[in-house]
C-alpha positions in Angstrom: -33.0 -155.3 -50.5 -33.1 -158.7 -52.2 -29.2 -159.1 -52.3 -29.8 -158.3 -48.3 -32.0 -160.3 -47.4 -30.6 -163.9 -49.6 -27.2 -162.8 -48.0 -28.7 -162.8 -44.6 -30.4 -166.3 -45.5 -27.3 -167.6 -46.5 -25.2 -167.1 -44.0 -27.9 -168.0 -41.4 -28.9 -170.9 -43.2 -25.4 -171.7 -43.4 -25.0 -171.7 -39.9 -27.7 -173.5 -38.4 -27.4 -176.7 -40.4 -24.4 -177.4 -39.2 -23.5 -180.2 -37.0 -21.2 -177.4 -34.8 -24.6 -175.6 -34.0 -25.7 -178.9 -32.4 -23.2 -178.7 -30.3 -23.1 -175.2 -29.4 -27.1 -175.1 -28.4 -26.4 -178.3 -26.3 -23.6 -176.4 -24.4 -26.1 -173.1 -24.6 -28.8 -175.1 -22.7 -26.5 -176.3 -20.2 -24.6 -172.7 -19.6 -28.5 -172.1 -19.6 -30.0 -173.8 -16.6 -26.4 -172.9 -14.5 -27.9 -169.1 -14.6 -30.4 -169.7 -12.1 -28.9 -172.4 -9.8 -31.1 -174.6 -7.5 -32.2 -173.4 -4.4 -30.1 -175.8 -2.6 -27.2 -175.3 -4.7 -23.5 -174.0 -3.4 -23.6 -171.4 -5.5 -24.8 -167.8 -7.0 -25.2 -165.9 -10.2 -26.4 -162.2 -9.0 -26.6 -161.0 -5.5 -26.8 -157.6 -3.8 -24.9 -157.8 -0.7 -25.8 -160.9 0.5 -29.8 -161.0 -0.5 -30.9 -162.7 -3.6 -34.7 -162.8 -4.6 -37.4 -165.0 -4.3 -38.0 -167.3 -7.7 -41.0 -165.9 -8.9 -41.2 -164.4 -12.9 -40.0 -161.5 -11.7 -36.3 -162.5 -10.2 -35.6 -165.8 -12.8 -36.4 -163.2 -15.7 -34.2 -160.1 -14.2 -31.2 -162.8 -13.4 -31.3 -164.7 -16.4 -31.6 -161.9 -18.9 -28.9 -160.0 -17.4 -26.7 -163.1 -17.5 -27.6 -163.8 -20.7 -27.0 -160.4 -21.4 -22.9 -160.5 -20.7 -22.3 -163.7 -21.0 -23.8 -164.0 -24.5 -21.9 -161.2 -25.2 -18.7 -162.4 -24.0 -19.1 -165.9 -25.6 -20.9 -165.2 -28.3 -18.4 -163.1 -29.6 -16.4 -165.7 -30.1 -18.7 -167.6 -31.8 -19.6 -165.3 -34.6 -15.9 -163.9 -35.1 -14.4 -164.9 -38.5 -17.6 -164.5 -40.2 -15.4 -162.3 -43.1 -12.4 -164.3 -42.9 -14.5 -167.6 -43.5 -15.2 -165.3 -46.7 -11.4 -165.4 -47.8 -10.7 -168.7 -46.6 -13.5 -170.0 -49.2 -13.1 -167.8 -51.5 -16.5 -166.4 -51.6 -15.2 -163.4 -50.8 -13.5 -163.1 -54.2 -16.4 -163.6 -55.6 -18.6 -161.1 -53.7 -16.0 -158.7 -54.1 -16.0 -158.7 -57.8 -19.9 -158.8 -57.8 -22.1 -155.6 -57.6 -22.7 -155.5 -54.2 -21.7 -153.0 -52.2 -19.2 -153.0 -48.8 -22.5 -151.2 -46.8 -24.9 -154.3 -47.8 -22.0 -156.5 -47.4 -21.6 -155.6 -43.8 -25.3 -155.3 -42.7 -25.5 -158.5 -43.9 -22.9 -159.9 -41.7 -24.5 -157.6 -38.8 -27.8 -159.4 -39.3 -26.6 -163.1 -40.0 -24.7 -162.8 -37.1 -27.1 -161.1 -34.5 -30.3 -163.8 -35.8 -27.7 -166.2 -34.6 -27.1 -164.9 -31.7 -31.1 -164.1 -30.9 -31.5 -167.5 -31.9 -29.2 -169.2 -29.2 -31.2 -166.6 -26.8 -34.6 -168.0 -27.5 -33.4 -171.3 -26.4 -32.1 -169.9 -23.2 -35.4 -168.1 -22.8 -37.1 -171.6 -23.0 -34.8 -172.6 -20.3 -35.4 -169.7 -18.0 -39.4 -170.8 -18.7 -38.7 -174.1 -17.7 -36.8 -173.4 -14.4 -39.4 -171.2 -13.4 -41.7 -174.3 -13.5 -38.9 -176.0 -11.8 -37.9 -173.4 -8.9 -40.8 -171.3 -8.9 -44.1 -173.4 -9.5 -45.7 -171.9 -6.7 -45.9 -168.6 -7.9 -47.9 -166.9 -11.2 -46.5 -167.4 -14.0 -46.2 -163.6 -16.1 -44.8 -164.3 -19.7 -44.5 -160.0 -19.4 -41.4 -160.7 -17.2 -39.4 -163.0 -19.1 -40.0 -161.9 -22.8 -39.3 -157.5 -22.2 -36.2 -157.9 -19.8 -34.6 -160.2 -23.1 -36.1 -157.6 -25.8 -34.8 -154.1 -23.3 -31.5 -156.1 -22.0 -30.1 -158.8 -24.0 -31.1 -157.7 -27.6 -29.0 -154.6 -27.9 -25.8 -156.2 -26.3 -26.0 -158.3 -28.8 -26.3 -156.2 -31.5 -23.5 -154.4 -30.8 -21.4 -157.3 -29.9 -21.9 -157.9 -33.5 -20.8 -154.7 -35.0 -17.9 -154.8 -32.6 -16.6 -158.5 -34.1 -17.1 -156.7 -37.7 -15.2 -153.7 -36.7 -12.3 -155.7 -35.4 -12.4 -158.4 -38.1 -12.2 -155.2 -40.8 -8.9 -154.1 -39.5 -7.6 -157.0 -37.9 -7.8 -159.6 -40.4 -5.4 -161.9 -39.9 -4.5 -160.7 -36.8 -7.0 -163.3 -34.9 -5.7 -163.3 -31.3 -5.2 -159.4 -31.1 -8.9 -159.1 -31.5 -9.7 -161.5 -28.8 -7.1 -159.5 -26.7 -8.9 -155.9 -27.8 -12.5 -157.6 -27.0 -11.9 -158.9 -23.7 -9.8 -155.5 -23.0 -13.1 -153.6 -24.0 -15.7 -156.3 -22.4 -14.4 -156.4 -18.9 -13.6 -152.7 -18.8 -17.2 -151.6 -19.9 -18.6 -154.7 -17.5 -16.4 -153.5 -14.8 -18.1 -150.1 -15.3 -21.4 -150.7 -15.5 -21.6 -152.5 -12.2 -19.5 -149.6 -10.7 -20.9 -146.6 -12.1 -24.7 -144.9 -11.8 -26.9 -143.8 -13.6 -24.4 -143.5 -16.5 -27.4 -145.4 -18.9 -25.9 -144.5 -22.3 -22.3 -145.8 -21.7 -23.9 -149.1 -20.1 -23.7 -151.3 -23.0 -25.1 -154.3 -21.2 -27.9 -152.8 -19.6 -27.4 -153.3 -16.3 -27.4 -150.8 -14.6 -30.9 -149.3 -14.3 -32.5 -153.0 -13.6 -30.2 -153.5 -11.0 -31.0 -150.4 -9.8 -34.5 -151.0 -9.2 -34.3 -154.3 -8.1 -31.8 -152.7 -5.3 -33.8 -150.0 -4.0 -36.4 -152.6 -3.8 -34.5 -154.7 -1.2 -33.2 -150.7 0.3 -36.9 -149.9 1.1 -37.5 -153.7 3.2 -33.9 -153.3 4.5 -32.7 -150.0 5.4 -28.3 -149.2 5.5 -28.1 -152.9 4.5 -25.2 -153.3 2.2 -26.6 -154.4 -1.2 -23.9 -153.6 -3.9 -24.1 -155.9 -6.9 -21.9 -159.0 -7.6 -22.2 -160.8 -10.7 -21.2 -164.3 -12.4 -20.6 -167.3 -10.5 -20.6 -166.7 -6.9 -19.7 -169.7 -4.3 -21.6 -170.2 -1.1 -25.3 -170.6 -1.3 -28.1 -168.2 -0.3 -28.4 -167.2 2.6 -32.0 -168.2 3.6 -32.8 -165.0 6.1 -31.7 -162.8 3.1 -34.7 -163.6 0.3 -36.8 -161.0 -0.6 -39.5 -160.9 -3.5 -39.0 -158.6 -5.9 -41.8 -157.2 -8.1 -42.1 -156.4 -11.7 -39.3 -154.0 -13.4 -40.9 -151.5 -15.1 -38.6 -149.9 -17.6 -37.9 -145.6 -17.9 -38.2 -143.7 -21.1 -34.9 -142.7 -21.0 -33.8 -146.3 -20.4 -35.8 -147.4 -23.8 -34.0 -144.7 -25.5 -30.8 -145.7 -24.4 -31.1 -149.2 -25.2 -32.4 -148.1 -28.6 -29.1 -146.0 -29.1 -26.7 -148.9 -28.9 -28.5 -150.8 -32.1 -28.6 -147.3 -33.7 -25.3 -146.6 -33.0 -24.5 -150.6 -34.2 -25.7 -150.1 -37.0 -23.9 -146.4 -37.8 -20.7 -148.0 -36.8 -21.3 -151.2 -39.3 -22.2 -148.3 -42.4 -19.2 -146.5 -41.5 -17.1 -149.2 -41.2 -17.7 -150.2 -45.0 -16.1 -147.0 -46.3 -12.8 -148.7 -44.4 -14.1 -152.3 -45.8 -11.0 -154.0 -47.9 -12.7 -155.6 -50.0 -11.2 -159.0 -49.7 -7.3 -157.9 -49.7 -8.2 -157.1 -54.1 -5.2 -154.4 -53.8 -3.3 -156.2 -51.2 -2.9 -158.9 -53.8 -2.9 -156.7 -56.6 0.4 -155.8 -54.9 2.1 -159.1 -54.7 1.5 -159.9 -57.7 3.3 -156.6 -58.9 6.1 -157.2 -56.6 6.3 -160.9 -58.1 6.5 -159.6 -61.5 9.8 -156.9 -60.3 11.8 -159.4 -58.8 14.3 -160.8 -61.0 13.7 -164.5 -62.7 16.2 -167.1 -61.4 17.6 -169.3 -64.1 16.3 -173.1 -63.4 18.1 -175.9 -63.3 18.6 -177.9 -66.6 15.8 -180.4 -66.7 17.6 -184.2 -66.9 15.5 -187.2 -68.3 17.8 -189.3 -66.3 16.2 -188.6 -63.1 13.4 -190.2 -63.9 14.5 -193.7 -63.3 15.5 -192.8 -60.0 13.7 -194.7 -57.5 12.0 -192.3 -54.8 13.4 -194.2 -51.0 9.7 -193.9 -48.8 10.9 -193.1 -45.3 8.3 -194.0 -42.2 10.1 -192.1 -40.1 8.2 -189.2 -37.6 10.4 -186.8 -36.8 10.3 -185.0 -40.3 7.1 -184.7 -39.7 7.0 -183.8 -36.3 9.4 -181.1 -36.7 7.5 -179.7 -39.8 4.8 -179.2 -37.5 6.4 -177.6 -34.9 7.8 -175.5 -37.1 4.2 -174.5 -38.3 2.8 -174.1 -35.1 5.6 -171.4 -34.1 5.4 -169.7 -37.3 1.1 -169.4 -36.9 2.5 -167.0 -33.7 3.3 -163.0 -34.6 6.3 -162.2 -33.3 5.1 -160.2 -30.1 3.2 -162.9 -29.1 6.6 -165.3 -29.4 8.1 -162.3 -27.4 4.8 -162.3 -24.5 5.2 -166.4 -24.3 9.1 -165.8 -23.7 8.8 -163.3 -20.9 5.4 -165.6 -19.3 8.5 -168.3 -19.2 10.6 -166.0 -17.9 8.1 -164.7 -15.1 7.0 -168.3 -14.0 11.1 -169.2 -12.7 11.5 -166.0 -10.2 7.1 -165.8 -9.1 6.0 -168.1 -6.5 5.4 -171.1 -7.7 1.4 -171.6 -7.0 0.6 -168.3 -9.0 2.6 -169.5 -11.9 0.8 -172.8 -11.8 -2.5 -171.3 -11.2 -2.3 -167.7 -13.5 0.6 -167.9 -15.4 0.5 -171.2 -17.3 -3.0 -170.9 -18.2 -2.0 -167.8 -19.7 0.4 -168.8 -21.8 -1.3 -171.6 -23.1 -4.7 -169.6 -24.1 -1.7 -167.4 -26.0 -1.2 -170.5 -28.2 -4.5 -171.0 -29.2 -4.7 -169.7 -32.6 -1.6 -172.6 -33.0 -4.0 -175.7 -31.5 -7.5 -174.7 -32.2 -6.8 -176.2 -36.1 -4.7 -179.2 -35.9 -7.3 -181.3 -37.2 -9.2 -179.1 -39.3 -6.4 -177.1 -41.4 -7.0 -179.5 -44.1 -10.4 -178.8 -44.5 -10.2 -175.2 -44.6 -6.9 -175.2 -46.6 -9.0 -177.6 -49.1 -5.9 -180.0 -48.7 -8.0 -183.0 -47.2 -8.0 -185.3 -49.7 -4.7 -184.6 -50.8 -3.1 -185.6 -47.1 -5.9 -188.5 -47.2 -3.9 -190.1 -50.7 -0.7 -189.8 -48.7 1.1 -192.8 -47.3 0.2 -194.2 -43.9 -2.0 -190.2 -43.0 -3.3 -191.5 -39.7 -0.3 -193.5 -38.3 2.0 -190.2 -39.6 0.2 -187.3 -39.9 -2.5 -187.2 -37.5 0.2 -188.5 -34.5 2.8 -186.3 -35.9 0.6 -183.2 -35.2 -0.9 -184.4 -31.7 3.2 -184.7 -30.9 4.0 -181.4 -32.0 0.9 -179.8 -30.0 2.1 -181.6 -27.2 5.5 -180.5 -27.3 4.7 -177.1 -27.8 2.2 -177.6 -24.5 5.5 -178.6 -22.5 7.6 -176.5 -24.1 5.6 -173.5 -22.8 5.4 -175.1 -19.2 8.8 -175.8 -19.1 10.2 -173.6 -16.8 7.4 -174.7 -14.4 8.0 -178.2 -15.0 11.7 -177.7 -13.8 10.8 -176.0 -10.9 8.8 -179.0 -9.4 11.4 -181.7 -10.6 13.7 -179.7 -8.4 11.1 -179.6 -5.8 10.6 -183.4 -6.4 6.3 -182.6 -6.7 6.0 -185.4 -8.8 2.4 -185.6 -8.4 2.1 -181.6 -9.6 4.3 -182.4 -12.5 2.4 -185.3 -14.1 -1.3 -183.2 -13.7 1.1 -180.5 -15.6 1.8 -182.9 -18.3 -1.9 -184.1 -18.2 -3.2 -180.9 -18.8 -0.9 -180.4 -21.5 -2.3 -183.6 -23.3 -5.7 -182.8 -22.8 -5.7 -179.6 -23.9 -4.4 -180.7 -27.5 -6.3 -183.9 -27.3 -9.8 -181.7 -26.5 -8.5 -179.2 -29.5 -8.2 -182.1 -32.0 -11.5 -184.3 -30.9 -13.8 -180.8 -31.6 -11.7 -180.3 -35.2 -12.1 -184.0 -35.8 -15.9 -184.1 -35.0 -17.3 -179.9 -36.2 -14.6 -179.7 -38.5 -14.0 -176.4 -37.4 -11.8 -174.9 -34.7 -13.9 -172.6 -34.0 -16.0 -174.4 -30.6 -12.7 -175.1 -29.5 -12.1 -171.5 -29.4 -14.9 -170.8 -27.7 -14.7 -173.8 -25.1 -11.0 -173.1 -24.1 -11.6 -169.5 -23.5 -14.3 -170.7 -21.2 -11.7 -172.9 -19.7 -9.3 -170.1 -19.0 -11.9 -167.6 -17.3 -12.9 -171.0 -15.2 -9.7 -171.1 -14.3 -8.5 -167.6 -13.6 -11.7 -167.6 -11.4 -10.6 -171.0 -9.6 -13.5 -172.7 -10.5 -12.8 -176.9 -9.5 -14.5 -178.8 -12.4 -12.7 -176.6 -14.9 -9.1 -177.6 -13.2 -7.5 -179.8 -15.7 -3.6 -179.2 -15.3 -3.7 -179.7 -11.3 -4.1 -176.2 -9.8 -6.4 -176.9 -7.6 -6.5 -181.0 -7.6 -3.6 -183.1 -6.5 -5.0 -186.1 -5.5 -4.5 -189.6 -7.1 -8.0 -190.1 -7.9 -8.1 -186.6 -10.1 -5.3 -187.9 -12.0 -6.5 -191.1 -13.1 -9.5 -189.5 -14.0 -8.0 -187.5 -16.2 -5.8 -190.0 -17.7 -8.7 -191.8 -18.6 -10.3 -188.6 -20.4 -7.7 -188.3 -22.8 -7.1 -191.6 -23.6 -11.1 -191.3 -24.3 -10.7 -188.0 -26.4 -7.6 -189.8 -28.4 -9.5 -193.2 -29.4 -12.6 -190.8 -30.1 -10.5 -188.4 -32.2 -8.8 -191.3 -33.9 -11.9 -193.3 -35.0 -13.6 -189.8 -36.5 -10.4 -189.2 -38.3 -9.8 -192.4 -39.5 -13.8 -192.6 -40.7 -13.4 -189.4 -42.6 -10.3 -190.5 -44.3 -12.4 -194.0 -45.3 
């Protein structure tokens, strides 16, 4: 129990003191006070038909815990995947590995660490939901009762076995990053997609929506009889409808409910214990293995050694496009073959398609497939524990660092660049700069977040949220000109990454000091 509990520590500890976890409870606030928009504002979060409830304890607490509740899930997901690999990366892993701790405490560990980091985002998001009562709701009572159980019933065992699920996938799926994301966005929209669908189907309703929801509707049923009030969730545009606002009264949770939100932490934690008799163990055999392998293969006679050569005078060369083209090179090798083989046929698909769903689906798309090749331009070194070796290097910033932002952005184009044919043809001159914009900004946000958390893992997290903004249409989240084409939008976003490059360039050139 004491190995347990100072893993836990560790890892939370670990966490939460880092200047990445600044950043992601700033955006968490934020994401935060968009659950419950103003009463004025152009948008929605949950309705049921069109009716949306009055903002008293009751409704701010049923609508942010059940936003909370999948979009927590969905994000935070992505926020504690890689706890294990982190492990290998470091070598910790090695060390744990060879220590007498067991896979089963190993794992629960991670299952804790990673949930208290998770509840701990979602205390601050109950804070909000607190303060935007006082903000939207002041004239009503306030009931602490309806904010803290819907979080404890709802939100707490999504969580949970959000957790277990990023173990599970991490266990068999090491270094197989973006397959995971793939499988977990499979599995999230088709249980989410079920649980607003189906009734009274509690035990398969990881999120815990449907009985709430199913209160709260036959609440609005009884004031408004063969009323359509079927549930819509996430970010909804058009504002409420002021003749459709109803109160709704306290929630008061089943039995059977309880014990079926109870079930998913049980069965988390069954599925983490059973998990560790599949645990590897930090790849000990895998590289037991190649080291066997290493010692069959034949040994290759070496060339003479020649003292001679050492009076040889080494020619420095300043040039780039070595070192662009290394990096390219990397960046294509970082992809698995089948998703080389997806990007390909995206390329293909964008030429024959009409032209505004490859700009608006397509591209997007294929861009999110490269990010497992972006999200660590800037912060390979630090994981790969080559930092100060590139910063002894000659010239690092005017070579290195640019070479890398070119090679991301080549890639960028290189994706779009079946697109970008199409509108020179078309002479859309306007639609092919934002294309080339978006491009740069993409890499240019990807390299500012590794520059300043030293980590590529908010990057992650922020370009998937880029991609569902965009699949949805959302405007502010437009940054390649699928939506905007005016003259305005593009010098506003030539200013932003000229401001993400000087930022990037000054943090990099401060850690290199």
């Amino acid at each position: 129990m004491f190995r347990l509990r100072s893993i836990i520590k560790g890892n939370y500890l670990e966490y939460i003191r880092s200047y990445s976890f600044l950043i992601t409870i700033a955006v968490s606030l934020y994401v935060a006070f968009s659950f419950l928009p103003a009463p004025e504002a152009n948008y929605s979060t949950i309705r049921f038909g069109n009716y949306t409830g009055v903002y008293n304890a009751s409704w701010i607490g049923f609508v942010t815990a059940v936003m909370s509740s999948v979009f927590l899930s969905l994000f935070g997901f992505f926020l504690i995947n890689g706890s294990v690999k982190k492990d290998i990366d470091t070598r910790i892993g090695h060390i744990i590995g060879s220590s007498r701790i067991s896979n089963a405490v190993y794992l629960l560990s991670k299952l804790a660490s990673s949930f208290l980091i998770l509840f701990t985002i979602l205390i601050f998001i109950l804070i909000v939901s607190v303060i935007l009562f006082f903000l939207y709701g002041k004239e009503h009572s306030f009931q602490l009762y309806d904010f803290v159980i819907p979080y404890l019933i709802i939100v707490v065992p999504s969580l949970f076995f959000v957790a277990s699920f990023s173990l599970l996938l991490e266990v068999f799926l090491t270094k197989k990053v973006l397959i995971q994301y793939v499988l977990f966005l499979s599995t999230f929209f088709f249980v989410l997609f079920s649980s607003t669908t189906k009734e009274n189907n509690f035990v398969t309703d990881v999120f815990g929506i449907q009985y709430p929801a199913k209160v709260v509707e036959q609440q609005i049923q009884e004031m408004h009889q063969k009323e359509n009030t079927k549930l819509s969730i996430g970010f909804i545009s058009g504002g409420r409808d002021m003749d459709k606002i109803v109160t709704i009264e306290s929630i008061s949770f089943s039995t059977k409910y309880l014990l079926a939100r109870l079930f998913w932490v049980i069965i988390a934690i069954v599925l983490v214990y059973i998990l560790s008799f599949f645990f590897h163990r930090f790849n000990i055999k895998e590289g037991q293995n190649q080291q066997q392998n290493s010692l069959e293969r034949p040994l290759k006679k070496t060339a003479k050694f020649q003292l001679r050569n050492l009076a040889q005078t080494v020619e420095i060369s300043a040039k780039l496009s070595p070192l662009i083209y290394a990096e390219v090179m990397m960046l294509l090798r970082k992809n698995t073959k089948w998703i080389l083989v997806l990007t390909f046929c995206g390329m293909i698909t964008m030429i024959f398609v009409p032209i505004s769903i490859s700009h608006r689906y397509i591209l997007p798309l294929l861009w999110f497939l490269q990010i497992s090749a972006w999200s660590d331009l800037a912060s390979k070194d630090e994981t790969y524990r080559t930092h100060y070796f590139v910063a002894s290097s000659y010239q690092p910033l005017q070579r290195l660092f640019i070479a890398r932002l070119v090679a991301g952005i080549l890639l960028a184009l290189f994706v779009a660049g079946p697109l970008l044919i199409r509108y020179m043809f078309s002479l859309d001159i306007m639609s092919l700069i934002n294309i080339i914009f978006g491009a740069l900004f993409i890499v240019m946000l990807a390299v500012f977040f590794d520059v300043l958390t030293k980590s590529k893992k908010f990057f992650e997290i922020l370009f998937f949220f880029l991609i569902y903004s965009n699949m949805n249409l959302v405007p502010f989240a437009d940054y390649f000109g699928a939506i905007h084409s005016t003259t305005g939008y593009t010098v506003s976003m030539l200013v932003l990454i000229l401001i993400l490059f000087s930022s990037s360039y000054i943090l990099k050139r401060k850690s290199y000091e």
